[in-house]
C-alpha positions as semicolon CSV with decimal commas, in nm:
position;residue;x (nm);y (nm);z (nm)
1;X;9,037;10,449;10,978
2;X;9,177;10,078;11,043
3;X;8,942;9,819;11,143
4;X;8,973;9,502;11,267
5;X;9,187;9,336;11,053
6;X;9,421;9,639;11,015
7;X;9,487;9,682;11,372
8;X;9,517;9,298;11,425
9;X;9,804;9,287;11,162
10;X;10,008;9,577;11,389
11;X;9,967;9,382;11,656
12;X;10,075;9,064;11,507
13;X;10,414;9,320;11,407
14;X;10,478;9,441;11,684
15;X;10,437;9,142;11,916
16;X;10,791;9,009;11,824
17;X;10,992;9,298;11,976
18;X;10,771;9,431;12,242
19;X;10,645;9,111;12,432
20;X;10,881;9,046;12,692
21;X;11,119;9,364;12,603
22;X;11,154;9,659;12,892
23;X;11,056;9,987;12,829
24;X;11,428;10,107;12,839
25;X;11,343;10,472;12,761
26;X;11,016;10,652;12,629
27;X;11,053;10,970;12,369
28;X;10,749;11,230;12,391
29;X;10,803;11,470;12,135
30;X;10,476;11,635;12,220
31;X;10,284;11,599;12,536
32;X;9,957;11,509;12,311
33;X;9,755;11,333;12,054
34;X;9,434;11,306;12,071
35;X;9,430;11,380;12,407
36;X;9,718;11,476;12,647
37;X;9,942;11,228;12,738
38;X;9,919;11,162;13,137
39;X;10,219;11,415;13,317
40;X;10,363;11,140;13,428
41;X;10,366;10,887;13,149
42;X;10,727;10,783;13,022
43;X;10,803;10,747;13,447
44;X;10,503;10,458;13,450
45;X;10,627;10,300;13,082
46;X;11,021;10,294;13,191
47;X;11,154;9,967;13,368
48;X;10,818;9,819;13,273
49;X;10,816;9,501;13,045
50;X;10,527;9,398;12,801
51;X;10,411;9,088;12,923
52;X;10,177;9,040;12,635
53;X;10,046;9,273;12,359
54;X;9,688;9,182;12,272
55;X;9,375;9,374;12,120
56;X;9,024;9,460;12,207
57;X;8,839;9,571;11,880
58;X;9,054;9,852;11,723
59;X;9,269;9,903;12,056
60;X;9,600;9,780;12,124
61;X;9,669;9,626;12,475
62;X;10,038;9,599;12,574
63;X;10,035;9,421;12,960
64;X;10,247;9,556;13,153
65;X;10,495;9,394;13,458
66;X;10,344;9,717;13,690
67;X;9,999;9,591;13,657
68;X;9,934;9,874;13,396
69;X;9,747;9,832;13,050
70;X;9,882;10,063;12,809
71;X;9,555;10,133;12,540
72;X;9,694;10,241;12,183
73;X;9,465;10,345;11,891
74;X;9,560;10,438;11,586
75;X;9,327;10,684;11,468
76;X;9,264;10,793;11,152
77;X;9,678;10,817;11,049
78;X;9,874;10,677;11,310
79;X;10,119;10,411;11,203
80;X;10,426;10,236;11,434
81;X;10,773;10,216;11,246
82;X;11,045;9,944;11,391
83;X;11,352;10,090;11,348
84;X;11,490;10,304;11,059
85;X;11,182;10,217;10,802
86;X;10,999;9,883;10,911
87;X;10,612;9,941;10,987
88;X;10,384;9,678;11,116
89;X;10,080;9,695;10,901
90;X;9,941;9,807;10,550
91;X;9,810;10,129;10,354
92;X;9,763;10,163;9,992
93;X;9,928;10,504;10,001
94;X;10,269;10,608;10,152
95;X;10,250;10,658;10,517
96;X;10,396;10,968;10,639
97;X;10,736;10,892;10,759
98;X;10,827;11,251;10,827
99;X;11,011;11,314;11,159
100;X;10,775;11,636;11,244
101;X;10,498;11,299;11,299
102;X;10,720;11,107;11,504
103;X;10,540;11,178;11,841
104;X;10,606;10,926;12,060
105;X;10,948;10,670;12,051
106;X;10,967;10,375;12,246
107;X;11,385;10,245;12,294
108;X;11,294;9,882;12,410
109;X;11,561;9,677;12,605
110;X;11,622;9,428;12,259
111;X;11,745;9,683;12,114
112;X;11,420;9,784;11,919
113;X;11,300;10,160;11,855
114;X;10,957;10,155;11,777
115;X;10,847;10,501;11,681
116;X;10,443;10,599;11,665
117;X;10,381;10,817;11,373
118;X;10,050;11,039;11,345
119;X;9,988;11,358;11,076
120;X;9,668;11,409;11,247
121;X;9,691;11,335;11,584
122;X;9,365;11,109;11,590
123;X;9,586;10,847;11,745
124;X;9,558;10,822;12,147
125;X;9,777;10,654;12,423
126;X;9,620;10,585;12,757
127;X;9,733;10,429;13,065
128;X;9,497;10,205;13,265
129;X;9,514;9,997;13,595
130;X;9,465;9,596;13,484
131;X;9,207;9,595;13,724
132;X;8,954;9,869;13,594
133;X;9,039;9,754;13,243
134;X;8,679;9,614;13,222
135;X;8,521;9,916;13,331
136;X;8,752;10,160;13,106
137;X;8,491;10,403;12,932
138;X;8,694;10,330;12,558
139;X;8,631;9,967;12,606
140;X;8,323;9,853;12,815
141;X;8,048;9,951;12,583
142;X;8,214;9,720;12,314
143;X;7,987;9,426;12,207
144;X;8,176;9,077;12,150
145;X;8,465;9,018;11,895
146;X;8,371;8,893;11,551
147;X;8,622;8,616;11,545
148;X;8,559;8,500;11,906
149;X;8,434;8,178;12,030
150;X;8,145;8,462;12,204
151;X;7,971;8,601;11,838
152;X;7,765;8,383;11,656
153;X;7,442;8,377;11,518
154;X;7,221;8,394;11,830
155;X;7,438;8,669;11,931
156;X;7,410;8,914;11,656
157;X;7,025;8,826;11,612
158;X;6,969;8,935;12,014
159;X;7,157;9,211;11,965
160;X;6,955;9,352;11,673
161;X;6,605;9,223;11,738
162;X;6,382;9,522;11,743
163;X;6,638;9,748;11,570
164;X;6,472;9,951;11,292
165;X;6,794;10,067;11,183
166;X;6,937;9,960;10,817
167;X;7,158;9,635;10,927
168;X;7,471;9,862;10,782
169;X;7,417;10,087;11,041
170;X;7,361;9,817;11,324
171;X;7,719;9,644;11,179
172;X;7,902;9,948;11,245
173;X;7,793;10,012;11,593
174;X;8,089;9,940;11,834
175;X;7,818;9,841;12,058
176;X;7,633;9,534;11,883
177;X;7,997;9,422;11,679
178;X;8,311;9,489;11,799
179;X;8,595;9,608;11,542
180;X;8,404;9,648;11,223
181;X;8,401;9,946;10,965
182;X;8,306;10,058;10,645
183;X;8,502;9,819;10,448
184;X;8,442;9,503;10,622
185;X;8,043;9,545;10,684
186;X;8,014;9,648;10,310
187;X;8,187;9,302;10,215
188;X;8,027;9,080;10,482
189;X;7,641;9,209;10,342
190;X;7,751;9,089;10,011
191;X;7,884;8,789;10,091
192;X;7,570;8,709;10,272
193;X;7,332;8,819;10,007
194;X;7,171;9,111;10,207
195;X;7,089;9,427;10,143
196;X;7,282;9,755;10,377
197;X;6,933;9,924;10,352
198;X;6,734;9,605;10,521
199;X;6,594;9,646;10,861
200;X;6,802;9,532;11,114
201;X;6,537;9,308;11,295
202;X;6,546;9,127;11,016
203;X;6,791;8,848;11,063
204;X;6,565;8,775;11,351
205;X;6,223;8,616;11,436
206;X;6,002;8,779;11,681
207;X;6,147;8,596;11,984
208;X;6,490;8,775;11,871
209;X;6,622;8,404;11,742
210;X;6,856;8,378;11,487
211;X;6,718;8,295;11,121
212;X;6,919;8,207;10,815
213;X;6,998;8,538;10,743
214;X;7,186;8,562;11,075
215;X;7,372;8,280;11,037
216;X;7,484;8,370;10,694
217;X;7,631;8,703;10,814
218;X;7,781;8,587;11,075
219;X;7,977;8,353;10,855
220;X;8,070;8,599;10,628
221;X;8,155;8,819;10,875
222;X;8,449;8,566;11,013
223;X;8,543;8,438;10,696
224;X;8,571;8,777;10,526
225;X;8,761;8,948;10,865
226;X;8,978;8,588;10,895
227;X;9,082;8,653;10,504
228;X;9,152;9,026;10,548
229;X;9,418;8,893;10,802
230;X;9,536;8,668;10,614
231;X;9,653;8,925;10,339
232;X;9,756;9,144;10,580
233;X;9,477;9,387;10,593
234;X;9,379;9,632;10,325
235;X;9,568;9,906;10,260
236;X;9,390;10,255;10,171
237;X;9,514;10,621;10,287
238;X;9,603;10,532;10,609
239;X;9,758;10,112;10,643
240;X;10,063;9,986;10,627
241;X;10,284;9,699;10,784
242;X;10,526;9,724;11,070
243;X;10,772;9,620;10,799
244;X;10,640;9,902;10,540
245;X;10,453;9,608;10,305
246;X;10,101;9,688;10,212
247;X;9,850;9,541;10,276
248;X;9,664;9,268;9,937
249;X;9,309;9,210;10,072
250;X;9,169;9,602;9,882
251;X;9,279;9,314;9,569
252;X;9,007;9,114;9,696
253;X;8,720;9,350;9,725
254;X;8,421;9,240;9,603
255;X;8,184;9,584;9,595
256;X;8,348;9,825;9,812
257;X;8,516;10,129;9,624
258;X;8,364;9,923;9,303
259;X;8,069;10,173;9,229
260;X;7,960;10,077;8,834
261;X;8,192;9,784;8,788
262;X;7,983;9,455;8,732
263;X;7,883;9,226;8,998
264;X;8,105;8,939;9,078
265;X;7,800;8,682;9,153
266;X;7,515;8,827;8,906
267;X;7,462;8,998;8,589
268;X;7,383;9,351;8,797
269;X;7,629;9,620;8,851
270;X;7,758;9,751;9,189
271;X;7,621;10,087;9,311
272;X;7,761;10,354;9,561
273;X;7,480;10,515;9,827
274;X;7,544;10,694;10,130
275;X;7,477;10,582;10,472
276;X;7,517;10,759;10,807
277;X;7,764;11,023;10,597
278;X;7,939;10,717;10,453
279;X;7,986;10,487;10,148
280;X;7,779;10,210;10,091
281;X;7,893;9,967;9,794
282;X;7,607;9,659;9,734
283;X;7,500;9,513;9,465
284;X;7,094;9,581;9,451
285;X;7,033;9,255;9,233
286;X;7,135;9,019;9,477
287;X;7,170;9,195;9,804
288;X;6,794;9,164;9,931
């Protein structure tokens, strides 16, 4: 599935033709994806203009002129095409561009088609009043952003004093870190030197302060998220470009998908476990 980065590099693609453009007519080639589509959705997107196209964790957030927020996830396969072949964002294997996937087609008043392609319909589209965006159930649980001014070290540490989770596990809830995944807590932990199977409540004293090991991950969680950007995400089944590009940061993996290849900062080798049903990549000679 896309994380942060991913979903921040769609964003940044689609920006250009939808902020400010009119919905001049909305295609529904089926009436659902991961859910139905509200009965009455193309009538609330049409006439509208996107005032500004933002995100909230993995969500897209296109502002609408009607005082509407219209919330856009990709899912596991979901991928936006601009035009004939352009697609904001990056995968590391071909994205479907068959037309039986083309679900939903937006004809924008610049001229732009921007057509939202999904194999397996993990993708959703919801409509949501501005003003009961905060209390929207897919978004109000989130905890802060990773690259806002909001997450630092005092924040992460409060959020997982007491925890006896493994500090994997407490990275990828939605509810202590906002936007993170497999890929991105896996290279964060090894950037900061810590183990995916350490307590939680670690990388905090009793009085749920931040200690060194909470400021380290919280640096490595920007600077590893801010790079990912930078290279346009990383692109494995599922990412690619609004433009059709992949994504280079999977170049710049240091452990993850790197199970018996040697350690980039030690003489030890990098090892594959599973956690919560998924992948854990570390590096158990200098990941304490």
């Amino acid at each position: 599935m896309p994380e942060l980065p991913e979903v921040e590099t769609v964003r940044r693609g689609l920006a250009p033709v939808m902020e400010g453009a009119r919905f001049a007519k909305v295609e529904l080639r089926r009436r659902d994806l991961r859910w139905p589509l509200p009965q009455d959705f193309a009538r609330r997107l049409e006439g509208r203009t996107v005032e500004g196209l933002g995100r909230r964790a993995k969500y897209l957030l296109a502002h609408l002129s009607s005082g509407d927020v219209l919330l856009m996830h990709l899912g596991m396969s979901g991928s936006f095409r601009i035009g004939a072949g352009a697609m904001p964002g990056i995968y590391y294997h071909e994205r479907s561009k068959h037309v039986a996937h083309d679900h939903v087609v937006f004809h924008m008043s610049n001229g732009a088609v921007i057509t939202f392609n999904d194999p397996r319909r993990f993708g959703a589209m919801k409509l949501v009043p501005r003003a009961t965006l905060d209390g929207e159930p897919l978004l109000h649980a989130l905890g802060p952003e990773p690259l806002g001014h909001g997450f630092d070290a005092a924040k992460l540490a409060c959020a997982c004093a007491g925890k006896n989770t493994s500090l994997k596990a407490a990275l990828s809830d939605q509810r202590v870190v906002a936007g993170l995944g497999n890929i991105y807590v896996c290279e964060a932990l090894f950037r900061a030197r810590l183990s995916p199977k350490r307590r939680a409540s670690t990388i905090a004293d009793r009085g749920g302060r931040p200690n060194a090991r909470a400021a380290a991950l919280v640096d490595a969680i920007k600077a590893v998220l801010n790079e990912a950007i930078a290279a346009g995400g990383s692109s494995l089944r599922d990412h690619r470009r609004t433009d059709g590009s992949l994504g280079d940061f999977q170049h710049n993996f240091q452990v993850y998908d790197r199970a018996g290849e040697p350690c980039p900062a030690c003489a030890g080798r990098i090892m594959r476990i599973t956690q919560g049903g998924r992948s854990t990549f570390y590096c158990p000679a200098c990941q304490k």
